[in-house]
Biopython code that builds the backbone (N, CA, C, O; Angstrom):
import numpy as np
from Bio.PDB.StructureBuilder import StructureBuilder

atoms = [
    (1, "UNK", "N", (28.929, 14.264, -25.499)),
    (1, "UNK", "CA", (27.929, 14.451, -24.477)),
    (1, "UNK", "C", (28.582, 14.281, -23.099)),
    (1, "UNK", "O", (28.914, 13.140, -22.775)),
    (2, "UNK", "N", (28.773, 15.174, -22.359)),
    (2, "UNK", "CA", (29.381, 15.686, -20.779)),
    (2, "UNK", "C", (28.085, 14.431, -19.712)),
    (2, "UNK", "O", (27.178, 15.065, -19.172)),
    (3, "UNK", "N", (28.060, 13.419, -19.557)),
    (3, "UNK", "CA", (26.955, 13.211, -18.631)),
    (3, "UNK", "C", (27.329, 13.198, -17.438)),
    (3, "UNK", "O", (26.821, 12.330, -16.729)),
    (4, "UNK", "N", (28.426, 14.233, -16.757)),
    (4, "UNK", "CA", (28.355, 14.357, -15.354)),
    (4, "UNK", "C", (27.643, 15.669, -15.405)),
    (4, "UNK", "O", (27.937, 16.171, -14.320)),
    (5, "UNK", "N", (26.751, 16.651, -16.143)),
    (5, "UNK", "CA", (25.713, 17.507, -15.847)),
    (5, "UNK", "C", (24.707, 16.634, -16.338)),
    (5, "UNK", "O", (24.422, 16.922, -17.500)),
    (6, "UNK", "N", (23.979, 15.548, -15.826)),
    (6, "UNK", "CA", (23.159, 14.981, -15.721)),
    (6, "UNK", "C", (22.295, 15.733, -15.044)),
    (6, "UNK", "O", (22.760, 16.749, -14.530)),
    (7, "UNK", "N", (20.899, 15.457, -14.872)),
    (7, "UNK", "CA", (19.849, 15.479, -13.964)),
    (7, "UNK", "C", (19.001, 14.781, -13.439)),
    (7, "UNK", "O", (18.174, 14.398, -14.267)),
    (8, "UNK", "N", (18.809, 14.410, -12.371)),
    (8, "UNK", "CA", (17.633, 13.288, -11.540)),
    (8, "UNK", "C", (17.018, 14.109, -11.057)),
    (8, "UNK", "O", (17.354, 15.167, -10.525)),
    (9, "UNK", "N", (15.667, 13.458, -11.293)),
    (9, "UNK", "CA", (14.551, 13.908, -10.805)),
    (9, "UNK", "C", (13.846, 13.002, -9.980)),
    (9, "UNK", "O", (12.779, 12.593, -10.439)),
    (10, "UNK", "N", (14.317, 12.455, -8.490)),
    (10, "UNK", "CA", (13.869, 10.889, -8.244)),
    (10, "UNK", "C", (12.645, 11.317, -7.541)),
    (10, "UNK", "O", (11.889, 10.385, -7.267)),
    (11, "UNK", "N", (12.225, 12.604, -7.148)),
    (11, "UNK", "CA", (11.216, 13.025, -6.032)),
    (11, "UNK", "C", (10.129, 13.156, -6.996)),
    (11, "UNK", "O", (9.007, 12.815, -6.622)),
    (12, "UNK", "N", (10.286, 13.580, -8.128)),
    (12, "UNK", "CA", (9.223, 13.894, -9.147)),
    (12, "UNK", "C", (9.021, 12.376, -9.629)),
    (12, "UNK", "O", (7.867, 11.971, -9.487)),
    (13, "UNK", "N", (9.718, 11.685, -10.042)),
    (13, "UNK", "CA", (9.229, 10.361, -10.257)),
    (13, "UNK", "C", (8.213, 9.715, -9.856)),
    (13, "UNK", "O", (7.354, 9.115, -10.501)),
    (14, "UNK", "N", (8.391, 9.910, -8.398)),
    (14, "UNK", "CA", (7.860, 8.945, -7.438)),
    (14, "UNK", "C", (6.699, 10.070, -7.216)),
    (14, "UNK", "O", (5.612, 9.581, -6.906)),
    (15, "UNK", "N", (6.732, 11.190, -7.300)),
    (15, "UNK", "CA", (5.169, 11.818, -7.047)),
    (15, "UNK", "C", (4.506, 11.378, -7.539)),
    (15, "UNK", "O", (3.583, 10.692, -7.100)),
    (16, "UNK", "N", (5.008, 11.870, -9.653)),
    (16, "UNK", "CA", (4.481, 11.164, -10.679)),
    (16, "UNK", "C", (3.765, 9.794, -10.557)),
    (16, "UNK", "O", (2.570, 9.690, -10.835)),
    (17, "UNK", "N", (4.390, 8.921, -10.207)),
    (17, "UNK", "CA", (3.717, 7.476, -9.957)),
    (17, "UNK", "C", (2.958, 7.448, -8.818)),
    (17, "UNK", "O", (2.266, 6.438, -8.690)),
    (18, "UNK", "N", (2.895, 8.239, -7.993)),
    (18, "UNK", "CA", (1.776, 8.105, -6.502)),
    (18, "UNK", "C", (0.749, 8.513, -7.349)),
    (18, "UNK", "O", (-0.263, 7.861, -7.094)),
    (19, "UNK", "N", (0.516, 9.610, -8.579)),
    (19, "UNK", "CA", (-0.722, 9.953, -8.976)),
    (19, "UNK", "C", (-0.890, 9.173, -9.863)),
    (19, "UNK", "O", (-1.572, 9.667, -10.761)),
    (20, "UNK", "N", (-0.508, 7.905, -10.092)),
    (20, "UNK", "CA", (-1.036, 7.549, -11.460)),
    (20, "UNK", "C", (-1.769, 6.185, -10.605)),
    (20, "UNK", "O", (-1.896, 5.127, -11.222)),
    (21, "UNK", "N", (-2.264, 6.297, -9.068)),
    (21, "UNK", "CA", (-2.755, 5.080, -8.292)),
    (21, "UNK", "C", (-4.190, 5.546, -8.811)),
    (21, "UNK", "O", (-5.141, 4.929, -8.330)),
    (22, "UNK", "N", (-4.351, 6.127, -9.341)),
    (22, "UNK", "CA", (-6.379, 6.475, -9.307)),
    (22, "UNK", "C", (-6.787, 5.716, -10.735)),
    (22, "UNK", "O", (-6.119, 5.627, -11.765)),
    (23, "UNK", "N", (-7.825, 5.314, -10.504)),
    (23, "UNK", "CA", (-8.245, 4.624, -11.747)),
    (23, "UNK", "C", (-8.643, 5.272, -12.841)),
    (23, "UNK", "O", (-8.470, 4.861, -13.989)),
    (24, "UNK", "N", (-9.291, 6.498, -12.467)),
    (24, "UNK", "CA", (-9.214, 7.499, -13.284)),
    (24, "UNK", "C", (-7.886, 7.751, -14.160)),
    (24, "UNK", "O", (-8.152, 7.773, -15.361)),
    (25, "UNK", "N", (-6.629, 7.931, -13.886)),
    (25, "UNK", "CA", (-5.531, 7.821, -14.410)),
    (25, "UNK", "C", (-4.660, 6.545, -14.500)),
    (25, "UNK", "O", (-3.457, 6.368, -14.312)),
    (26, "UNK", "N", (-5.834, 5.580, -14.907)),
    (26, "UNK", "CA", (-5.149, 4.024, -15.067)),
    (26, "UNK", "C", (-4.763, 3.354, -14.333)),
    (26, "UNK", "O", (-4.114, 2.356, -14.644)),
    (27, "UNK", "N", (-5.055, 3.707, -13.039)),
    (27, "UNK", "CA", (-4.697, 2.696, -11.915)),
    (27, "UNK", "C", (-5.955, 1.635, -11.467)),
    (27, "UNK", "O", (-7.142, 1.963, -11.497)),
    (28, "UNK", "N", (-5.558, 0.578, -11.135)),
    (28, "UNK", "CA", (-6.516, -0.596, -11.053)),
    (28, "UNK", "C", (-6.688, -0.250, -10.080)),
    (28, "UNK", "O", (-5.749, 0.283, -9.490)),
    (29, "UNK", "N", (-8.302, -0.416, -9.264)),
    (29, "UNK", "CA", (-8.736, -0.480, -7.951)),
    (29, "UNK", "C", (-8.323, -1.061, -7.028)),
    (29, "UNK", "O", (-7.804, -2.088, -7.466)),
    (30, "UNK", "N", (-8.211, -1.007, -5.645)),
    (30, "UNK", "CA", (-7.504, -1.201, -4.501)),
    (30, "UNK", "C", (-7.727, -2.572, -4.080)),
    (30, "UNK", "O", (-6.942, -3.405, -3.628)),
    (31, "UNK", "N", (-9.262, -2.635, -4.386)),
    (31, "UNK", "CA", (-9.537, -4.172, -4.026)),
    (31, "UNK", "C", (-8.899, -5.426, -4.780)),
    (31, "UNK", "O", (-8.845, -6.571, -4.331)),
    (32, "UNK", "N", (-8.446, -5.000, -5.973)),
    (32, "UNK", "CA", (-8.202, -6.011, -6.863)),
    (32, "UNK", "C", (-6.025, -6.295, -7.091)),
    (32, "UNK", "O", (-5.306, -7.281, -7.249)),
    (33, "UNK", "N", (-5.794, -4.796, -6.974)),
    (33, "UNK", "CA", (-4.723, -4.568, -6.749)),
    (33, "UNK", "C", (-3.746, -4.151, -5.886)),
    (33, "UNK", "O", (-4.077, -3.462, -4.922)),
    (34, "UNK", "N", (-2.647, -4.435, -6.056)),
    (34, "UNK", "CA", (-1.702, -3.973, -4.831)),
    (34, "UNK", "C", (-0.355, -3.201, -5.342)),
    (34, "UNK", "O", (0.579, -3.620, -6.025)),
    (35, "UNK", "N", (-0.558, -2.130, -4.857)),
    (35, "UNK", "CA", (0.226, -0.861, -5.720)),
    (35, "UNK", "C", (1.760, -1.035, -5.278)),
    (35, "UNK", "O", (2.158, -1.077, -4.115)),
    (36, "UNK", "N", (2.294, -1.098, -6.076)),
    (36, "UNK", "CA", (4.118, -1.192, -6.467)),
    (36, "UNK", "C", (4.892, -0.439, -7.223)),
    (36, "UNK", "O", (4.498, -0.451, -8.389)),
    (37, "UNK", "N", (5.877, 0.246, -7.042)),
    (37, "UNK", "CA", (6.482, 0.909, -6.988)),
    (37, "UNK", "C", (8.259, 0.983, -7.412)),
    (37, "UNK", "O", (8.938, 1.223, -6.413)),
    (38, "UNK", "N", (8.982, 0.834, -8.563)),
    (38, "UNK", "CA", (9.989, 0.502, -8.855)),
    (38, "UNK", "C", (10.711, 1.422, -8.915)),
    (38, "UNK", "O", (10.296, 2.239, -9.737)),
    (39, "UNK", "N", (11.615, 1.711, -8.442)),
    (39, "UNK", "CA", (12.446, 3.355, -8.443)),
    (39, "UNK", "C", (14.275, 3.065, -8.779)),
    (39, "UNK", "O", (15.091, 2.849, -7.884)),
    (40, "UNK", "N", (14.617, 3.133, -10.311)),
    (40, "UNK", "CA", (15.784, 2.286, -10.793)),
    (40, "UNK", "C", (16.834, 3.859, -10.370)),
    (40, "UNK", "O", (16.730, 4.891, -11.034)),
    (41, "UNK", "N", (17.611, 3.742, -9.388)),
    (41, "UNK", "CA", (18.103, 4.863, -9.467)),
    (41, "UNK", "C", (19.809, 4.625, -8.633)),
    (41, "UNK", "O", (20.141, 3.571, -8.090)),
    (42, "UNK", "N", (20.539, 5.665, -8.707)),
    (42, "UNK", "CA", (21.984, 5.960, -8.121)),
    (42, "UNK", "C", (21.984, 6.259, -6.584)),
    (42, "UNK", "O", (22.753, 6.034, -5.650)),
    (43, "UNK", "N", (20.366, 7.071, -6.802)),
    (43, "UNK", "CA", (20.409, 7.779, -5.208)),
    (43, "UNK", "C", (20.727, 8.942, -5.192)),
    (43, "UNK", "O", (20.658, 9.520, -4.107)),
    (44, "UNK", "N", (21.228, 9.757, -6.498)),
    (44, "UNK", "CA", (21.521, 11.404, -6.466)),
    (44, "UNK", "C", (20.332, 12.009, -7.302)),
    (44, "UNK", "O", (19.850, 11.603, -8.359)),
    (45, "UNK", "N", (20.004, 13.070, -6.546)),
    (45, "UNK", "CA", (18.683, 13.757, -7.239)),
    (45, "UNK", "C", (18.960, 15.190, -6.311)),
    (45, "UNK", "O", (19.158, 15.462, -5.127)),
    (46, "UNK", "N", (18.809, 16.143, -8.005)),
    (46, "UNK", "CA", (19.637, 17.351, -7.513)),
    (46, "UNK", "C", (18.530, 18.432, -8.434)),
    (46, "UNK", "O", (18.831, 19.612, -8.610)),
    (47, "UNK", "N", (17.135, 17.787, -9.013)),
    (47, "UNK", "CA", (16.303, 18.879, -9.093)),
    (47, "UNK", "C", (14.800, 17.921, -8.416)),
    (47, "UNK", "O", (14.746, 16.696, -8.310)),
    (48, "UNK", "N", (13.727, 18.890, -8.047)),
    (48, "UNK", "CA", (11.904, 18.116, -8.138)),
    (48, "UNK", "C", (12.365, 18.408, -7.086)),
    (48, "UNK", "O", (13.413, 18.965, -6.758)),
    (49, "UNK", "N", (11.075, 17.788, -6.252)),
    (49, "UNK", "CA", (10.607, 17.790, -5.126)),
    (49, "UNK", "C", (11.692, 17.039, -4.077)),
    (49, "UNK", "O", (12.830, 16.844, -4.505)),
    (50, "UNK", "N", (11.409, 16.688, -2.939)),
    (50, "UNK", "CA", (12.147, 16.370, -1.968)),
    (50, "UNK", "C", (11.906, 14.753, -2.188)),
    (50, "UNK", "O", (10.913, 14.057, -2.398)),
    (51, "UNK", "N", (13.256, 14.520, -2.040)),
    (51, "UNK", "CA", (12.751, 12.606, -1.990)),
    (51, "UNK", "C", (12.429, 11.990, -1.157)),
    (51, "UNK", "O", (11.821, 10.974, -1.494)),
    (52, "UNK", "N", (12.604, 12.186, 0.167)),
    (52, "UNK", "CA", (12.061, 11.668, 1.314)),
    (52, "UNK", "C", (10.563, 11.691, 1.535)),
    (52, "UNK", "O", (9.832, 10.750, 1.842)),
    (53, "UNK", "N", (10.297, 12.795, 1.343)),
    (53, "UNK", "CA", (8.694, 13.396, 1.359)),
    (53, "UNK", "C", (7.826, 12.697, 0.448)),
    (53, "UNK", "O", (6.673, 12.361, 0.718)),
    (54, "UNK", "N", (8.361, 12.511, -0.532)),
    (54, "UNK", "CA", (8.079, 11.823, -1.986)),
    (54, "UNK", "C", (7.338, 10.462, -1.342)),
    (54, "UNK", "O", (6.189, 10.049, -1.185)),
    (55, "UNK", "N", (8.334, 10.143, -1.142)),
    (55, "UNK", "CA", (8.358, 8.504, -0.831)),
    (55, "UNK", "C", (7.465, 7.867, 0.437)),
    (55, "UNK", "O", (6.934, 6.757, 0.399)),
    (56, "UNK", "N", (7.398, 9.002, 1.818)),
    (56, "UNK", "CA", (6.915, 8.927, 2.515)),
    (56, "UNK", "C", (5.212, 8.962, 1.857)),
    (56, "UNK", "O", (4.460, 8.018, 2.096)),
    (57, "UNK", "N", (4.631, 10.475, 0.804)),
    (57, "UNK", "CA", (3.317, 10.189, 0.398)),
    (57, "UNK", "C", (3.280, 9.322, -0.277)),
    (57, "UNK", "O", (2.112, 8.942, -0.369)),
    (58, "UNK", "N", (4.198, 8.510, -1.077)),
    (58, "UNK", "CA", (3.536, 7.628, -1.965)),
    (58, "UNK", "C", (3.365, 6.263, -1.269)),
    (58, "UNK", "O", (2.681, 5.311, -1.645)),
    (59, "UNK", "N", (4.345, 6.408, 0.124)),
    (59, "UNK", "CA", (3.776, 5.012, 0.989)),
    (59, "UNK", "C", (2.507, 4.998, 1.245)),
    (59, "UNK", "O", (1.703, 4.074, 1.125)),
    (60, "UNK", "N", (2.369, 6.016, 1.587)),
    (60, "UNK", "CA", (0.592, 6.582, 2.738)),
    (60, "UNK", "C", (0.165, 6.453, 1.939)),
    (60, "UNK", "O", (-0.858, 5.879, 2.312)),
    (61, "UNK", "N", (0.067, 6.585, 0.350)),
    (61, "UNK", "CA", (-0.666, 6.379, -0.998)),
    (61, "UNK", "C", (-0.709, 4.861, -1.126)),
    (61, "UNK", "O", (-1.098, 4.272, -2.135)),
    (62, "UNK", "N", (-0.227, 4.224, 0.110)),
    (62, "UNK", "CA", (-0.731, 2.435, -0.532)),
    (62, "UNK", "C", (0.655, 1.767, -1.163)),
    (62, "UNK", "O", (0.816, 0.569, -0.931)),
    (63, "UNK", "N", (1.742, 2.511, -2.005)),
    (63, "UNK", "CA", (2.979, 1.889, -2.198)),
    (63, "UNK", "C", (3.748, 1.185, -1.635)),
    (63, "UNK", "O", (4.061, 1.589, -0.515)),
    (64, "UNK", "N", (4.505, -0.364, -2.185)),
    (64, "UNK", "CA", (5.418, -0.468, -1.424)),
    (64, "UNK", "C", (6.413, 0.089, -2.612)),
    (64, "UNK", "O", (6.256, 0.194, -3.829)),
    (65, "UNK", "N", (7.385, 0.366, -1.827)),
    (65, "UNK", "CA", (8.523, 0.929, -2.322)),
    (65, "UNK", "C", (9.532, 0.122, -2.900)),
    (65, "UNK", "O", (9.575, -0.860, -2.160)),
    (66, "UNK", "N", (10.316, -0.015, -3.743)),
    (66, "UNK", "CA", (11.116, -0.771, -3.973)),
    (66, "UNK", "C", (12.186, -0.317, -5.385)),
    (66, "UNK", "O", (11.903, -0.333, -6.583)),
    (67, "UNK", "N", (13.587, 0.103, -4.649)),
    (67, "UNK", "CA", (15.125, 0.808, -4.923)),
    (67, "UNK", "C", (15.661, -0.574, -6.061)),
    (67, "UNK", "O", (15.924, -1.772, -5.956)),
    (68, "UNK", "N", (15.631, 0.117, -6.772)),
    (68, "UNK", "CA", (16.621, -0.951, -7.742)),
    (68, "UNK", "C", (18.487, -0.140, -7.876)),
    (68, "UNK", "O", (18.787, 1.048, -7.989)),
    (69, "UNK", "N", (19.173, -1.075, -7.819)),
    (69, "UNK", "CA", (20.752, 0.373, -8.208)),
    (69, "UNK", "C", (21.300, -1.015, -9.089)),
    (69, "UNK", "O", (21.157, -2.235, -9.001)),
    (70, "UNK", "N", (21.941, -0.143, -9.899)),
    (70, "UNK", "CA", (22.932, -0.647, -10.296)),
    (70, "UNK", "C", (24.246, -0.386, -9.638)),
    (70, "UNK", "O", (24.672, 0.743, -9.397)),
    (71, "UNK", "N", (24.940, -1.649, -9.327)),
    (71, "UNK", "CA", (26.455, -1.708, -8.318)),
    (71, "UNK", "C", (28.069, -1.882, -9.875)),
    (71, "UNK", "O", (29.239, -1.501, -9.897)),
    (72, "UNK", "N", (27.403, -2.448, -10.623)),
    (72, "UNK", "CA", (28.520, -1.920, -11.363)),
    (72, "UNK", "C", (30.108, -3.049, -10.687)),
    (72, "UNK", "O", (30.274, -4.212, -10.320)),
    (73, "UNK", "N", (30.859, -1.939, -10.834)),
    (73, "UNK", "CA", (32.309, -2.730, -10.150)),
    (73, "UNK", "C", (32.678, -2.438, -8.884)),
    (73, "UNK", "O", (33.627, -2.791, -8.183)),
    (74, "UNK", "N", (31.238, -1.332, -8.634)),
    (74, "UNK", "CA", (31.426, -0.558, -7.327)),
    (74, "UNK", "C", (32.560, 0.535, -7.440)),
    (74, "UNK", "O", (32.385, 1.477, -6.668)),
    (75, "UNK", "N", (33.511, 0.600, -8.112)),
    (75, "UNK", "CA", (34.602, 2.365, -8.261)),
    (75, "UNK", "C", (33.969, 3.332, -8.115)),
    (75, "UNK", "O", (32.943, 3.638, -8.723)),
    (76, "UNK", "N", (34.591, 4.000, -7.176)),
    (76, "UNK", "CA", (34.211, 5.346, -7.204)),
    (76, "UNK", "C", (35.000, 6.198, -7.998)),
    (76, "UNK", "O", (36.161, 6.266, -7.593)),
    (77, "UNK", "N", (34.744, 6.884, -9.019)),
    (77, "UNK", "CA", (35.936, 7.922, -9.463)),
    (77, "UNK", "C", (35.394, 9.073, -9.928)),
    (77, "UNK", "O", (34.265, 9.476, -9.648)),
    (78, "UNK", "N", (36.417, 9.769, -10.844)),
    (78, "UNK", "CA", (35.411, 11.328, -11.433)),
    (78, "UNK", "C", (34.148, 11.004, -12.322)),
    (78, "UNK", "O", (33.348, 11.892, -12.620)),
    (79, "UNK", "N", (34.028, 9.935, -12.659)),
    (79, "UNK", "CA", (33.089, 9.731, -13.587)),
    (79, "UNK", "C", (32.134, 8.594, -12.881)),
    (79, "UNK", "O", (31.455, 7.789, -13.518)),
    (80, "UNK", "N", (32.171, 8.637, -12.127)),
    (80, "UNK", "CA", (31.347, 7.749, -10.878)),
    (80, "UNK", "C", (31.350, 8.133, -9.651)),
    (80, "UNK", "O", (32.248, 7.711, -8.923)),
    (81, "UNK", "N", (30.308, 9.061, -9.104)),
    (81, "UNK", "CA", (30.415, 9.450, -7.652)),
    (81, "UNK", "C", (29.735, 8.274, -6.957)),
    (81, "UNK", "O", (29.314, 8.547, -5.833)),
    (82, "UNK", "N", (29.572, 7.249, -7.304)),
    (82, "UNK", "CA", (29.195, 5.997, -6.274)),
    (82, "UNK", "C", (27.798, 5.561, -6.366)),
    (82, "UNK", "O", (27.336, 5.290, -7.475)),
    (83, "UNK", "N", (27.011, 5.460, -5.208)),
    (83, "UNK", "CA", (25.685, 5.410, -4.915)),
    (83, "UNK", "C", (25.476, 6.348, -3.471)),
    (83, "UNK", "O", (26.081, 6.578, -2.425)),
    (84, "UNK", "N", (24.298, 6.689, -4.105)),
    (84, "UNK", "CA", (24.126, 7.957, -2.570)),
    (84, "UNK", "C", (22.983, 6.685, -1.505)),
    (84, "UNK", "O", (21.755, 6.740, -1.434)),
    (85, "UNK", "N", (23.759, 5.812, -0.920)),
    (85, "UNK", "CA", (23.243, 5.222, 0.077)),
    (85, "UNK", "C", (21.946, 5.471, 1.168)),
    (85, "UNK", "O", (21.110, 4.647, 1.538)),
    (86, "UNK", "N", (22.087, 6.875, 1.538)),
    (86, "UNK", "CA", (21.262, 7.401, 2.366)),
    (86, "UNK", "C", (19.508, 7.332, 1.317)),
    (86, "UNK", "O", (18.452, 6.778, 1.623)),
    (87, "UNK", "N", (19.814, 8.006, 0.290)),
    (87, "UNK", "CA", (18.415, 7.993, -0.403)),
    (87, "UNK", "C", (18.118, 7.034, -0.798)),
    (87, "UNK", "O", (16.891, 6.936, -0.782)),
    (88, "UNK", "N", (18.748, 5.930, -1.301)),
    (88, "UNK", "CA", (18.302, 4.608, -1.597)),
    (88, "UNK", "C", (17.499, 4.317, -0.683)),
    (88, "UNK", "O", (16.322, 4.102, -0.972)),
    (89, "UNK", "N", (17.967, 4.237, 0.688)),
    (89, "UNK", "CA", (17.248, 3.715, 1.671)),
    (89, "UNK", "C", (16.359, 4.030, 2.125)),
    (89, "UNK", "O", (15.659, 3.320, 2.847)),
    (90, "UNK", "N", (16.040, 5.738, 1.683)),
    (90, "UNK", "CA", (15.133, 6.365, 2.306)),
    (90, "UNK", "C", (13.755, 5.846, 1.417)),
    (90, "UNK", "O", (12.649, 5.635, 1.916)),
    (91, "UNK", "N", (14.130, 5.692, -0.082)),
    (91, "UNK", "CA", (12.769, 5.616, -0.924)),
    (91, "UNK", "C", (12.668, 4.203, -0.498)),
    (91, "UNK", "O", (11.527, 4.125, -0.043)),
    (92, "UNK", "N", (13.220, 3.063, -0.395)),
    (92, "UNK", "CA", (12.713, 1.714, -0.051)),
    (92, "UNK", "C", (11.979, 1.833, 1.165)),
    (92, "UNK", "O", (11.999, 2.684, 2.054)),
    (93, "UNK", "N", (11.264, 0.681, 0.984)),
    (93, "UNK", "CA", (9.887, 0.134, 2.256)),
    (93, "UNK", "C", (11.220, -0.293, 3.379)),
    (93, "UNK", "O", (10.967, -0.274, 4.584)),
    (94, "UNK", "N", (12.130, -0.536, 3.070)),
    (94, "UNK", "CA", (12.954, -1.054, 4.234)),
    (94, "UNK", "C", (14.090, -1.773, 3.310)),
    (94, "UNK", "O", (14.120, -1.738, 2.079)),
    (95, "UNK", "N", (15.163, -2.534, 4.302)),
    (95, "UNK", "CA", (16.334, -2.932, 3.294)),
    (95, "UNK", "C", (16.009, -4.293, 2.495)),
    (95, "UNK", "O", (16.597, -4.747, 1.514)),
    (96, "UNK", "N", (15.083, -4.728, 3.082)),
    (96, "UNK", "CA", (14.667, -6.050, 2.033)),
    (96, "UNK", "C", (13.813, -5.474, 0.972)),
    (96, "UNK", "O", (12.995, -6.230, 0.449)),
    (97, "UNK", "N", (13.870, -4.480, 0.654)),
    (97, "UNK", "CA", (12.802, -4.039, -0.836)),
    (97, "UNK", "C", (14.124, -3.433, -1.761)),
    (97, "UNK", "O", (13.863, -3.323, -2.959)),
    (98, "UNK", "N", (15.336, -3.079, -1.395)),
    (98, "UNK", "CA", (16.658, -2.688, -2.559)),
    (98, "UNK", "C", (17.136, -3.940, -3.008)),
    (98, "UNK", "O", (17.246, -4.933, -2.289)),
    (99, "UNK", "N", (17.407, -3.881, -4.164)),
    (99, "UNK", "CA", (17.630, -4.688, -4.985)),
    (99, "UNK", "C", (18.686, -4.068, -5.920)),
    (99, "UNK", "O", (19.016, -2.883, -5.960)),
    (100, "UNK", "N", (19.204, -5.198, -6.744)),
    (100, "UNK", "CA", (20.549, -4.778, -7.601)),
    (100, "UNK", "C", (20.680, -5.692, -8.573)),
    (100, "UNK", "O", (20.043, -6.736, -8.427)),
    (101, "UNK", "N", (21.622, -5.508, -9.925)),
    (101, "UNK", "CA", (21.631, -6.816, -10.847)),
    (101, "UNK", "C", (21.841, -8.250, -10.329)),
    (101, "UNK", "O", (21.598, -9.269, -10.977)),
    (102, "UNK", "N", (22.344, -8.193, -9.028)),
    (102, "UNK", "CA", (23.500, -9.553, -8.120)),
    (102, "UNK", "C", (21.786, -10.201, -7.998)),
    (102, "UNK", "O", (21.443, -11.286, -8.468)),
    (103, "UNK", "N", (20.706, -9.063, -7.120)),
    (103, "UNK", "CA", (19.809, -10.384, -6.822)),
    (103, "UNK", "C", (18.222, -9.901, -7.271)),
    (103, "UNK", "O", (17.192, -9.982, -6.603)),
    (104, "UNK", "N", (18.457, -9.276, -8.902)),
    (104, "UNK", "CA", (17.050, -8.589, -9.084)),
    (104, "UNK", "C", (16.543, -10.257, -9.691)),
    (104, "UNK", "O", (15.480, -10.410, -9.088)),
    (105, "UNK", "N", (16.669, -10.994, -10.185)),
    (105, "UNK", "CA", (15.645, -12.256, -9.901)),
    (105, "UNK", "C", (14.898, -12.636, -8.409)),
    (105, "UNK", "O", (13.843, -13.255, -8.275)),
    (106, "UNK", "N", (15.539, -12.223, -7.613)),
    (106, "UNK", "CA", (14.617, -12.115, -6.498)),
    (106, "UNK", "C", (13.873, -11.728, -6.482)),
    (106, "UNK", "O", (12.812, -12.273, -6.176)),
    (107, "UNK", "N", (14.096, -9.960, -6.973)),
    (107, "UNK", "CA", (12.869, -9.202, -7.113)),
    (107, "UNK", "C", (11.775, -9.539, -7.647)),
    (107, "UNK", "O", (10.652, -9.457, -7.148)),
    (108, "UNK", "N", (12.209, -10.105, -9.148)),
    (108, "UNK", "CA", (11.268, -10.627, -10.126)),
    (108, "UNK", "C", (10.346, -11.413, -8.977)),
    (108, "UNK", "O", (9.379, -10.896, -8.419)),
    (109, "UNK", "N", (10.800, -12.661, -8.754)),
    (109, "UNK", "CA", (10.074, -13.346, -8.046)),
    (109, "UNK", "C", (8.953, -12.944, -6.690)),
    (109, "UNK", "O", (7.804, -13.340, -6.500)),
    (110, "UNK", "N", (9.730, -12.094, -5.953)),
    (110, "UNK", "CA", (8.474, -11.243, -4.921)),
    (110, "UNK", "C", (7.745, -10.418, -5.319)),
    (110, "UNK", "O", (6.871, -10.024, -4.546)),
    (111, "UNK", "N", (7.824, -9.889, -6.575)),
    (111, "UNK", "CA", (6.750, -9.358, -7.442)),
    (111, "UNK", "C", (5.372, -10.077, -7.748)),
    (111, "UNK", "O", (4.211, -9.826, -7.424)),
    (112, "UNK", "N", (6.055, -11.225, -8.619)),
    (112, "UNK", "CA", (5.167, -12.704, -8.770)),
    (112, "UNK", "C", (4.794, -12.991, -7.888)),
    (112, "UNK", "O", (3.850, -13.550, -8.446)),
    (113, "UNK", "N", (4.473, -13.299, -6.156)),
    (113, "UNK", "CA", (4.518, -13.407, -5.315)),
    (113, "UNK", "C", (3.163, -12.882, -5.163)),
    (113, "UNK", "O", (2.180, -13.624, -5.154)),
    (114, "UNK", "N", (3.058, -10.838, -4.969)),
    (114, "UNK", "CA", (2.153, -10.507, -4.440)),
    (114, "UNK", "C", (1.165, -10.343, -5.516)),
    (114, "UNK", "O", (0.356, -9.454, -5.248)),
    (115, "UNK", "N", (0.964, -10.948, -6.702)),
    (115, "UNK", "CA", (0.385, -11.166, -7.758)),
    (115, "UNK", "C", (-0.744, -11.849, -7.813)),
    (115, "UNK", "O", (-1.866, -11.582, -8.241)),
    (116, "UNK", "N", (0.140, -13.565, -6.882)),
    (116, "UNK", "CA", (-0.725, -14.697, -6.884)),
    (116, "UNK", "C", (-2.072, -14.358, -6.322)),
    (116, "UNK", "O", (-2.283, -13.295, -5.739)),
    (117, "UNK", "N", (-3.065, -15.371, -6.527)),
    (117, "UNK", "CA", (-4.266, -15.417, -6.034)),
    (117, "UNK", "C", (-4.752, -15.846, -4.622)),
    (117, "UNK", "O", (-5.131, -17.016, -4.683)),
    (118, "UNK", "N", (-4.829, -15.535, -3.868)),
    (118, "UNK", "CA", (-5.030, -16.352, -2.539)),
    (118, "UNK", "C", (-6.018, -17.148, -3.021)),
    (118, "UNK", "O", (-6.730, -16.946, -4.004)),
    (119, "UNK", "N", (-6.020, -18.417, -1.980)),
    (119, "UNK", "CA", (-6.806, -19.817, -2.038)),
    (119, "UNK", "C", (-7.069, -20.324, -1.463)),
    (119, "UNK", "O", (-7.660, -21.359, -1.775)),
]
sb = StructureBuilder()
sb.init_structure("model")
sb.init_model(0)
sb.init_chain("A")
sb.init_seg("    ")
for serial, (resi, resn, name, xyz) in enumerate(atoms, 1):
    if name == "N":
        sb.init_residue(resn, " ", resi, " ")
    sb.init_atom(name, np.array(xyz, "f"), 0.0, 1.0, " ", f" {name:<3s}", serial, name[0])
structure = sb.get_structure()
């Protein structure tokens, strides 16, 4: 199996999940919930929709955004073109919503976070 003809689809993802906010399609109501958004990706997406655009409606859709990557050993080589930096950043709410194996217990935890109950 060749997986440098891979395919990402990170714009379709994230459409995909902006429509699944209606309760009609299993999404919990607005009042009760707070819509989140996990996007585990490299940052290369080379078929779907546009990722910027993506990300921008699924904010306005109530999402926060939040880039997971895997960093690996960090090498770049033929069998690793890296991380495409620019799109990472573009689908996150900002640079405190990317995350990586080094500090996804963080994540865990600000997840748990917007969970709790106010009191």
């Amino acid at each position: 199996c060749d997986t440098r003809q891979s395919v990402n689809f990170i714009g379709e993802g994230i459409r995909l999940g902006t429509e699944q906010k209606d309760e009609k399609h299993g999404g919990r109501p607005l009042n009760i919930a707070k819509k989140a958004m996990l996007v585990f990706t490299d940052g290369w997406s080379n078929k779907g929709p546009d990722v910027e655009e993506m990300s921008t409606h699924a904010k306005g859709a109530g999402f926060t955004l939040y880039t997971v990557v895997y960093e690996g050993d960090g090498r770049v080589d033929a069998d690793s073109p890296g991380l495409n930096l620019y799109t990472i950043e573009a689908v996150a709410n900002d640079q405190k919503h990317i995350y990586s194996e080094h500090n996804f217990t963080q994540l865990v935890q600000e997840l748990r976070k917007r969970n709790l109950p106010c009191i």
